[in-house]
C-alpha positions in Angstrom: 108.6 117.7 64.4 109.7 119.3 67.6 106.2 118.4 68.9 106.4 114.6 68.2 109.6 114.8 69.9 108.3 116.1 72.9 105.4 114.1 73.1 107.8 110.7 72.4 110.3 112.1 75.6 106.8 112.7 77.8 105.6 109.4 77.1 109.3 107.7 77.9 111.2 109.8 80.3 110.1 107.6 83.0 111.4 104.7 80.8 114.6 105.8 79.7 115.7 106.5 83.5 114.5 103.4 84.8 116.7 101.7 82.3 119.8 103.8 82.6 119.8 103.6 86.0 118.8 99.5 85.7 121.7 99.7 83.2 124.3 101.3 85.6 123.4 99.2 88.7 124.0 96.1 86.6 127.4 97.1 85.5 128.8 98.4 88.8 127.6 95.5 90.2 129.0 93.2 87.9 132.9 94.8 88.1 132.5 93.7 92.3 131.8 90.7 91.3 135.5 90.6 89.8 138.6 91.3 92.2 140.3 95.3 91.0 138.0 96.2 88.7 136.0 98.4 90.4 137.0 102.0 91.5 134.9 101.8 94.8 136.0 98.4 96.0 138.2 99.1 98.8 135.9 101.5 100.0 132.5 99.8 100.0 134.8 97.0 102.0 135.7 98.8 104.4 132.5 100.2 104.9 130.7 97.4 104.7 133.4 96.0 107.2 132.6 99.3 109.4 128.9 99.4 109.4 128.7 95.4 109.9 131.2 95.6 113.4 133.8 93.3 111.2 131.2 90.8 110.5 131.1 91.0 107.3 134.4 91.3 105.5 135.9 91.4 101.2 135.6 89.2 99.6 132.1 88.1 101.2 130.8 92.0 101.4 131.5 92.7 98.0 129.6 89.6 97.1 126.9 90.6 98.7 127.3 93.9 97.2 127.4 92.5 94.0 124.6 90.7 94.0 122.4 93.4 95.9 123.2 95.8 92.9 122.9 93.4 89.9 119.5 92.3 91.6 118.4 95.7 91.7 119.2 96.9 88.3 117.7 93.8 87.2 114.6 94.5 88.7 114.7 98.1 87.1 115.5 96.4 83.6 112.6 94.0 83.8 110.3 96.6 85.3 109.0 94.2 88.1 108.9 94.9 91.6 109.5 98.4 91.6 108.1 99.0 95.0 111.2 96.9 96.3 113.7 97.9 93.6 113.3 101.5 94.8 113.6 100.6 98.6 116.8 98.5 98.4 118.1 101.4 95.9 117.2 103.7 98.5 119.2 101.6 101.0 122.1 101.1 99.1 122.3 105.3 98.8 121.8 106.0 102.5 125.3 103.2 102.8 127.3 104.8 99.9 126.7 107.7 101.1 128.7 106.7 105.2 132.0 106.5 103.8 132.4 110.6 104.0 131.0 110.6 107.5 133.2 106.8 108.4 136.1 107.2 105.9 136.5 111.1 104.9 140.3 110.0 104.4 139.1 108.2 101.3 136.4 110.6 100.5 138.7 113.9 100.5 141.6 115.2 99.4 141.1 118.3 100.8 137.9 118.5 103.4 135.2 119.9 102.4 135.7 120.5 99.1 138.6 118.2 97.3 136.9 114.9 96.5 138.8 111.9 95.6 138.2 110.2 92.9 136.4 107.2 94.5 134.7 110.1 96.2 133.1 112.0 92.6 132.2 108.2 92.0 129.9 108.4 94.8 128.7 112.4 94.5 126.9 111.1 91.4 125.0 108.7 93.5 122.9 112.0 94.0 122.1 111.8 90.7 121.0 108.2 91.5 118.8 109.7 94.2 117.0 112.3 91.9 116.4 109.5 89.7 114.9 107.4 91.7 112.6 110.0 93.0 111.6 110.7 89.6 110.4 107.1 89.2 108.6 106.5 92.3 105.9 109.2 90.8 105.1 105.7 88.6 105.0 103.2 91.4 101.5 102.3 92.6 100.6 103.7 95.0 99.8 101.6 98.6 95.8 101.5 99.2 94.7 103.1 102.0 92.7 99.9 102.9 96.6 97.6 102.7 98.2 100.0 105.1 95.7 100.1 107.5 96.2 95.9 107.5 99.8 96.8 108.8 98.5 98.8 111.8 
């Protein structure tokens, strides 16, 4: 028994964290797309509004936010395009990542230790990150004879 069980996680680790994580970047996405419902709103706009010069401002940048996320998870749900999935996920972490560097205000209660709430919500984007490593062991690799087309 314990050996079908560990042959079943083997064969669908890789599954069940692609979905999970497809899973999660649908619903955080989704709650932007709805004004107060999500914990990190304030701060991705005023990030968004910092790393854009004030180009970009709420409600547009959460728009954008939203639909960047729900793409992405969607992509992880459907398995398709993982190469890009994993890129834009990879962007999106590197940007959730500013606000303790732009905004520790928002990020701390007590530097460097005491996070905020909104700031655990974005600590688990590490997590996130692990993930994501984890499944780019299953992405195709680029052939040699493509990248050298790029040079």
């Amino acid at each position: 028994m314990v050996q079908k069980a560990r042959y079943w996680v083997d064969r669908h680790i890789i599954d069940l964290l692609r979905i999970s994580i497809g899973i999660c970047y649908v619903w955080f996405g989704m709650l932007k797309f709805f004004p107060h419902l999500s914990p990190a709103e304030d701060l991705a706009g005023q990030t968004i509004t910092l790393l854009t010069f004030g180009w970009i401002q709420p409600p547009l940048s959460l728009n954008l936010l939203a639909i960047w996320e729900v793409g992405v998870g969607i992509l992880f749900l459907i398995n398709k395009g993982m190469r890009f999935a994993l890129w834009a996920m990879f962007v999106h972490m590197i940007c959730t990542l500013t606000p303790a560097f732009l905004l520790p205000e928002a990020f701390f209660t007590h530097f460097p230790y005491g996070l905020t709430l909104v700031g655990q919500y974005i600590i688990k984007n590490f997590v996130f990150i692990a993930v994501a490593i984890a499944l780019m062991r299953k992405v195709k690799p680029v052939a040699e004879e493509d990248l050298e087309k790029l040079v």
